[in-house]
Each structure stands twice: as structure tokens, then as C-alpha cells.
C-alpha positions in Angstrom: -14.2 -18.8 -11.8 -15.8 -21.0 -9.5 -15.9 -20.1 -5.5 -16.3 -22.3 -2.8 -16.9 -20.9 1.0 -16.3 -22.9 3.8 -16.6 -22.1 7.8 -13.9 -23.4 10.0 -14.0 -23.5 14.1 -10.5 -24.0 15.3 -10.5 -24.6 19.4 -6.7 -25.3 21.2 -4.8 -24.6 23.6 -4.5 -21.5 26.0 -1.7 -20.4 23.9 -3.0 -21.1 20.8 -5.8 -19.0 19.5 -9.8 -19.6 18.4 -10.2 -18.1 15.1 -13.7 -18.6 13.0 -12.6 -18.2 9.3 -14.5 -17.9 6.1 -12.5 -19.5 3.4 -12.7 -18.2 -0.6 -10.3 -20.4 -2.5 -10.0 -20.2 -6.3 -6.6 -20.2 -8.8 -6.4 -16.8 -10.1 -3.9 -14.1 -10.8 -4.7 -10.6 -9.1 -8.0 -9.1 -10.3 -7.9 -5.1 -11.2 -3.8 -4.6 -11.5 -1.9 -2.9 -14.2 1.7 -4.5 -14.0 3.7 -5.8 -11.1 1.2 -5.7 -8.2 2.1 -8.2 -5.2 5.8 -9.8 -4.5 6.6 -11.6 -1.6 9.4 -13.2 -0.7 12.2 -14.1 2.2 15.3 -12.1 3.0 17.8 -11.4 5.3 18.1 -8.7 7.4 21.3 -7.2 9.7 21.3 -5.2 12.8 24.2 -3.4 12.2 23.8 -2.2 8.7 20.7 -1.6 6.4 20.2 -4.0 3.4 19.1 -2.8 -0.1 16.3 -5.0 -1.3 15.5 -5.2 -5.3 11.7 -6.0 -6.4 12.1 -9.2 -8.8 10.2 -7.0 -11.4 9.2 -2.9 -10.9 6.1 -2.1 -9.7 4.3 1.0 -11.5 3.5 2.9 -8.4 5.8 3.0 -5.2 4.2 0.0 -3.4 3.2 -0.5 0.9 6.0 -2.9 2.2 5.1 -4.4 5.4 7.9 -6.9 6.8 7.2 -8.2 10.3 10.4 -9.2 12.6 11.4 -12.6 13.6 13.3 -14.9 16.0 16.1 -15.4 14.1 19.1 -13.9 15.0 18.6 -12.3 18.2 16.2 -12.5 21.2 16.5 -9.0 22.0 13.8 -6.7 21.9 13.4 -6.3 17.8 11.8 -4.8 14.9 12.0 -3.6 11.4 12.5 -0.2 10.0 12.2 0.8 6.3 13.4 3.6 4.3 14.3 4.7 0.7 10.8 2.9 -1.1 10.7 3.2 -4.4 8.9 1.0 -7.7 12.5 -0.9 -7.7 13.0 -1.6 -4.5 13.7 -0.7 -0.1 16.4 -0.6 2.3 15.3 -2.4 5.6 17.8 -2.6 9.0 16.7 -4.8 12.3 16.4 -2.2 14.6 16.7 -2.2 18.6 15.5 -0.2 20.9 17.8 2.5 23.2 19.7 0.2 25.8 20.1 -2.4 23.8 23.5 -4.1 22.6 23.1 -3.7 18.5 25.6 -6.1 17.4 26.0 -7.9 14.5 23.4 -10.0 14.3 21.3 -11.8 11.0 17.6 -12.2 10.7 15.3 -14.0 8.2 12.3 -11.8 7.5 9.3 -12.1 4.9 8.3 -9.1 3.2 5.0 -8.4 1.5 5.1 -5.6 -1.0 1.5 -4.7 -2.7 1.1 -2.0 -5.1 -1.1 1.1 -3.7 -5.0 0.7 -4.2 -8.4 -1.9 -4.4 -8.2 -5.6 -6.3 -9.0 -9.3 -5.5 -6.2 -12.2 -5.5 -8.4 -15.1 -5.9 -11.7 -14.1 -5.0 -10.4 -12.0 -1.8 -10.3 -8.3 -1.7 -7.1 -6.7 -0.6 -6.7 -2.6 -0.2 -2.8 -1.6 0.1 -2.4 2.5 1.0 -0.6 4.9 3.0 -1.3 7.6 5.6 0.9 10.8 6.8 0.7 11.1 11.0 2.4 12.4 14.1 -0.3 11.3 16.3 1.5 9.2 19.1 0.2 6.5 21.5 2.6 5.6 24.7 3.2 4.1 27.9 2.5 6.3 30.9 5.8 4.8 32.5 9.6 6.8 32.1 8.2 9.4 30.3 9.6 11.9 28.5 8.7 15.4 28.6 6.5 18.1 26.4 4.8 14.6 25.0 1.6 15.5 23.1 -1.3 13.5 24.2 -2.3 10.4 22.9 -4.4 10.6 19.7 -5.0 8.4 16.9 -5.1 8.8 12.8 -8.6 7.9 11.2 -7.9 5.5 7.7 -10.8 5.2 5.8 -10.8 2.0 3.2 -12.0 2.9 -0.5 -13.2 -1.0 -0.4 -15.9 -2.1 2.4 -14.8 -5.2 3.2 -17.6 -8.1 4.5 -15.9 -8.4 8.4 -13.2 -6.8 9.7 -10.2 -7.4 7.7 -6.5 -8.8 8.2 -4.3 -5.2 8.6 -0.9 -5.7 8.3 1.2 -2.4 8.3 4.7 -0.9 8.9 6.0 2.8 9.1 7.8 3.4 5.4 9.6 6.0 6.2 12.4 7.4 8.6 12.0 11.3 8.9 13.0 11.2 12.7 15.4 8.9 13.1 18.5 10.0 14.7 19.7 6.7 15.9 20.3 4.2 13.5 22.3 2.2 12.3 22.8 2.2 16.0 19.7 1.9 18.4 16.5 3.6 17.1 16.0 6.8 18.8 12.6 7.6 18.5 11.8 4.3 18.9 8.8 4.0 16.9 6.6 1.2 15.4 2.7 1.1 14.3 -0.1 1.2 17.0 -3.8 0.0 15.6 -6.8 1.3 18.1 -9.2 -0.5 16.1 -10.3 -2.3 12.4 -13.6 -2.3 11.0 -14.9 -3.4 8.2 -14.5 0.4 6.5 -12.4 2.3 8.7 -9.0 1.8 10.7 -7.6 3.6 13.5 -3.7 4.0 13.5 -0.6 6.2 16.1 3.0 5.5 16.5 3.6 3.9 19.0 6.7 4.9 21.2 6.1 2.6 23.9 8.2 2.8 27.1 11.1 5.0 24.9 9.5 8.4 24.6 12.7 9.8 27.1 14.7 9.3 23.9 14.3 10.7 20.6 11.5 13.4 19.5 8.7 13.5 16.8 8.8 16.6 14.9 7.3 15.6 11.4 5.1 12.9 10.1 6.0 9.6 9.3 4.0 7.5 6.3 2.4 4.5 7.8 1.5 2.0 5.1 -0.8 -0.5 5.8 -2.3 -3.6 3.5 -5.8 -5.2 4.1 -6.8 -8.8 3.3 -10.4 -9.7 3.8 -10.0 -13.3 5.7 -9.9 -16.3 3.9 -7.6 -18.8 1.7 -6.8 -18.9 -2.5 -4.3 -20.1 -4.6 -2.6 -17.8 -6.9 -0.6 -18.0 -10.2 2.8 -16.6 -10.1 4.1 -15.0 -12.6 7.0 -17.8 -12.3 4.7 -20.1 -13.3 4.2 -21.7 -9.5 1.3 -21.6 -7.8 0.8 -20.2 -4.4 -1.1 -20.6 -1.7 -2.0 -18.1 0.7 -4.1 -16.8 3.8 -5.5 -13.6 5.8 -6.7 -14.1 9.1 -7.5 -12.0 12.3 -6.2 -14.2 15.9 -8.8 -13.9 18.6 -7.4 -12.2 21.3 -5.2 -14.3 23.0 -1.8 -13.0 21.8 0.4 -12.4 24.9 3.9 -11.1 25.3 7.6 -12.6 24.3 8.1 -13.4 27.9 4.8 -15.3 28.1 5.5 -17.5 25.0 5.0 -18.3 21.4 0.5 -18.3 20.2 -0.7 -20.3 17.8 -2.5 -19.0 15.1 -4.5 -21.1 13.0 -4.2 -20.5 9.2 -7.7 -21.5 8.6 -6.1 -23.9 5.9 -3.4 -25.9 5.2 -0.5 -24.4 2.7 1.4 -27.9 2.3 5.2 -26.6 3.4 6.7 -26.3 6.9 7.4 -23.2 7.3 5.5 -20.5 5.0 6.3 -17.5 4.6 4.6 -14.9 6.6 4.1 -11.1 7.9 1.8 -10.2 10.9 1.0 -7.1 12.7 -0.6 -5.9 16.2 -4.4 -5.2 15.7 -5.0 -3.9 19.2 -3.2 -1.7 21.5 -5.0 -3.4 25.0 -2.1 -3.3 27.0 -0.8 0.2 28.0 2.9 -0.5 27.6 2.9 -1.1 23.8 4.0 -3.6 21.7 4.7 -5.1 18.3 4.1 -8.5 16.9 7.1 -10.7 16.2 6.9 -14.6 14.7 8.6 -17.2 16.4 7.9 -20.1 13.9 5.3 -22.4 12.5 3.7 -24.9 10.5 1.7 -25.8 7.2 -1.7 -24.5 8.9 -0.3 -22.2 11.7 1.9 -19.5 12.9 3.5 -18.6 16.0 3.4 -15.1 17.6 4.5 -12.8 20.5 3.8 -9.4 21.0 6.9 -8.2 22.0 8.1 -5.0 23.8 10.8 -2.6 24.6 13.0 -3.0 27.6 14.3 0.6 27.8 12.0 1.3 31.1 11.8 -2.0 32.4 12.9 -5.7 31.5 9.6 -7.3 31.8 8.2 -8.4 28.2 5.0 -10.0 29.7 2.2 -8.1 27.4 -1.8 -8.3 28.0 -3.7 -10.1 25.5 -3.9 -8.5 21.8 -5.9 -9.6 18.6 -3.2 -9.7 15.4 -3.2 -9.8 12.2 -1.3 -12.6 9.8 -1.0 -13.2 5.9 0.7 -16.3 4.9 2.0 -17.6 1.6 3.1 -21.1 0.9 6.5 -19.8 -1.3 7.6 -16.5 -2.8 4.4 -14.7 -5.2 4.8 -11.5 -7.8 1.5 -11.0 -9.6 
């Protein structure tokens, strides 16, 4: 298969960021896979109910599902929990923080399911996995009490990548959760400390929330890795798909500040792809999450948004995410 590997300096705004990307592109389907390996696709979500999602075809191994909230819907303070994973298929529910009206409200989501382990999809590695942890990060404001102190959870990658790779991650499981469908007590998403290009640092992160809820047993944290770049790939629908991994500098500020460009580092010829993106830094001491809030054939838009349990401000610090992008629905 022939490569070609082009460098690409993006410079904008001061809300859009400057990302250096190294782009692999080649037509391919994924490299080292036995059977249903990758699906992504759009769905819709509910905060007042979860939704069952079925895989188009069964993966072989319970896969990583990472889905990454949006815009749509509500304006609230917003993420997404998962539970009940299996090779056929999830159950997902927008959750909301404590204080928060739930409602009844719908949201349009992307989620990127990858089946556990090391392969290529067109010329760029990707390493999907999970991790067991209790380990907590948190805000130092409203806290709660007998709160252990903040630690983190080492993930070493089988794969070395070449730089730093796109992480996208979201917690798979709901083994504290007392809250839901109503508002998630322990509030709880994915904190990163740090990437490299072997290694990855991870917590839950409870935010400004740790007065309601506990954590008494480990969640599973599952997390997918995408070296930077572009490709196409060959759906097994016979379309093919383009897609790409990149890391923002770190100019990602809060849902209060505004929506942050992200350049794609290519351009995936539809309006609006479809997407999933995740916090790589944990800068600011309040927590966060990233949220999308829209974008284009060669961007996204994102916001790292908070919690307004403790107080109402969302302003955030700047953060570095992480973004995957596809140009239509993919199962490999």
C-alpha cells in the first residue's frame, strides 16, 4: 500500500487552536483484526431514560465505547454514562450532575466502539483497552468528607506510538451509581494527567460534586488511542470513510468561555462529521470534561465543560484534547 506523509501548520484565532499534524493517508480496511473491529456511528441519547444501542454486526471481544457529549438538547452541564457493554451492544443515558433539572431532553451523540487490542486503520496505529481504578482526582472546593487523596492510575500501551497519541476514553461501567436515571450521584467522568507516547495517566474525576455520592469500588475506564494523522477506510458497507486523530494545543477553555476550533489536519468533505473527543489534561483544578458544540469539513468545536453543583461559573483554564473524526458511519 502506498503512504504518503505530509506536515501541516494550522495558525487562527485565539479560540481556535494550533495544531502541527503528521498526515498517513491510504484506503485500507483495519490491519491485524479477526471480525468486527471498529463501528461508529450517530445516535440519540435521552436524559431521562437510558437507550439500548445494538452494534450493526457483533464484535468478538466486548469492545471500548467512548461517546463524547454534545450541544444538542440541553445547555446544562452534561455528559455521557455507559453501562451493560457487551459484543452486541450498550445502554448509554445523558447524565447531569446533582442540582440540575433532568428533564426530558434529546441529544445527538457519536460513538466510537473499537474492539480491545493493537492494529493499523490505514497506515495509523490505534490501541483500544481498559483499566480497573478508584483513584480520584477533585476540586478542593465544597468538599466532601473522608475523600482519599488525589492519585492517579498508570496505563501502559502494548504499542509505542511515534508522538503522543490522540486518547479518547469514557468510564464503561456504573458500579457506584446511585443516582440515575435521575442526576448522577457520584458524579464521575475520566480525568487524564498526562499521554506519552508509551504510557497514560488516568483518575475519576469528581470535580466540584464529591459532597454527593461515594466511591467504594472500581470503575473500568476504557480508553482508545489513535496515533495522529488522516486515512481513508473501506467499510464493510462498501463506502469509504474518511477519518482523523489529532491532539488540540492547549488552548481549549470552558463552556462559558466559548466554542475552540480544532483543526482536523484534513479535510473529510461533509459538514458536519461525526466525532468523539476527550480531555487530555486536567490543568485547571475544578475539573472538567470535553463537550462538542459543532463543526465543519476540516474542524471541530470544543468546550470543556464543568459541573455547577458548587458554583455556577463554567469558565475552565486552558486544556489540550483529544478528537477522532469520521466523515460517515465505519464497521471494519
Amino acid at each position: 500500500t502506498a503512504t504518503t506523509t505530509t506536515t501541516t501548520t494550522t495558525t487562527t484565532t485565539t479560540t481556535t487552536t494550533t495544531t502541527t499534524t503528521t498526515t498517513t493517508t491510504t484506503t485500507t480496511t483495519a490491519i491485524g483484526c479477526s471480525g468486527n473491529c471498529l463501528e461508529t456511528r450517530e445516535v440519540t441519547l435521552s436524559t431521562s431514560a437510558w437507550v439500548s444501542i445494538a452494534f450493526t454486526t457483533p464484535f468478538a471481544a466486548v469492545p471500548v465505547v467512548v461517546v463524547t457529549p454534545t450541544e444538542t438538547g440541553t445547555t446544562d452541564p452534561a455528559s455521557i454514562r455507559l453501562k451493560d457493554i457487551t459484543t452486541t451492544g450498550f445502554s448509554a443515558i445523558v447524565a447531569k450532575p446533582p442540582n440540575k433539572a433532568v428533564g426530558n431532553s434529546a441529544m445527538t451523540v457519536t460513538f466510537l466502539a473499537a474492539a480491545p487490542g493493537v492494529r493499523q486503520l490505514g497506515g495509523l496505529w490505534m490501541e483500544a483497552g481498559t483499566i480497573s481504578t478508584q483513584k480520584l482526582a477533585y476540586s478542593t472546593k465544597c468538599l466532601g468528607s473522608g475523600l482519599p487523596a488525589i492519585s492517579w492510575e498508570k496505563i501502559s500501551f502494548a504499542h509505542q506510538f511515534p508522538a503522543p497519541p490522540a486518547f479518547l476514553s469514557s468510564i464503561q461501567t456504573v458500579n457506584n451509581e446511585n443516582g440515575l436515571p435521575s442526576n448522577s450521584q457520584p458524579w464521575l467522568t475520566v480525568s487524564l494527567n498526562s499521554v506519552k507516547v508509551n504510557e497514560a495517566w488516568v483518575a475519576l474525576d469528581r470535580a466540584e460534586t464529591t459532597r454527593y455520592g461515594q466511591v467504594n469500588q472500581d470503575e473500568v475506564v476504557g480508553y482508545i488511542a489513535i496515533q495522529g494523522g488522516s486515512a481513508t477506510l473501506q467499510s464493510t458497507t462498501g463506502a469509504q470513510v474518511k477519518m482523523a486523530a489529532v491532539v488540540s494545543a492547549k488552548n481549549i477553555r470552558g463552556w462559558q468561555n466559548g466554542a475552540y476550533t480544532v483543526s482536523l489536519g484534513a479535510d473529510l468533505s461533509v459538514a458536519n462529521p461525526l466525532a468523539v473527543a476527550s480531555q487530555s489534561t486536567r490543568y485547571s483544578t475544578d475539573g472538567g470534561w470535553a463537550r462538542l458544540r459543532g463543526g465543519s469539513s476540516s474542524s471541530v468545536k470544543v468546550a470543556i465543560d464543568e459541573d455547577t453543583t458548587c458554583d455556577k461559573e463554567r469558565r475552565h483554564n486552558r486544556e489540550i484534547v483529544s478528537v477522532c473524526a469520521f466523515s460517515g458511519p465505519c464497521v471494519l
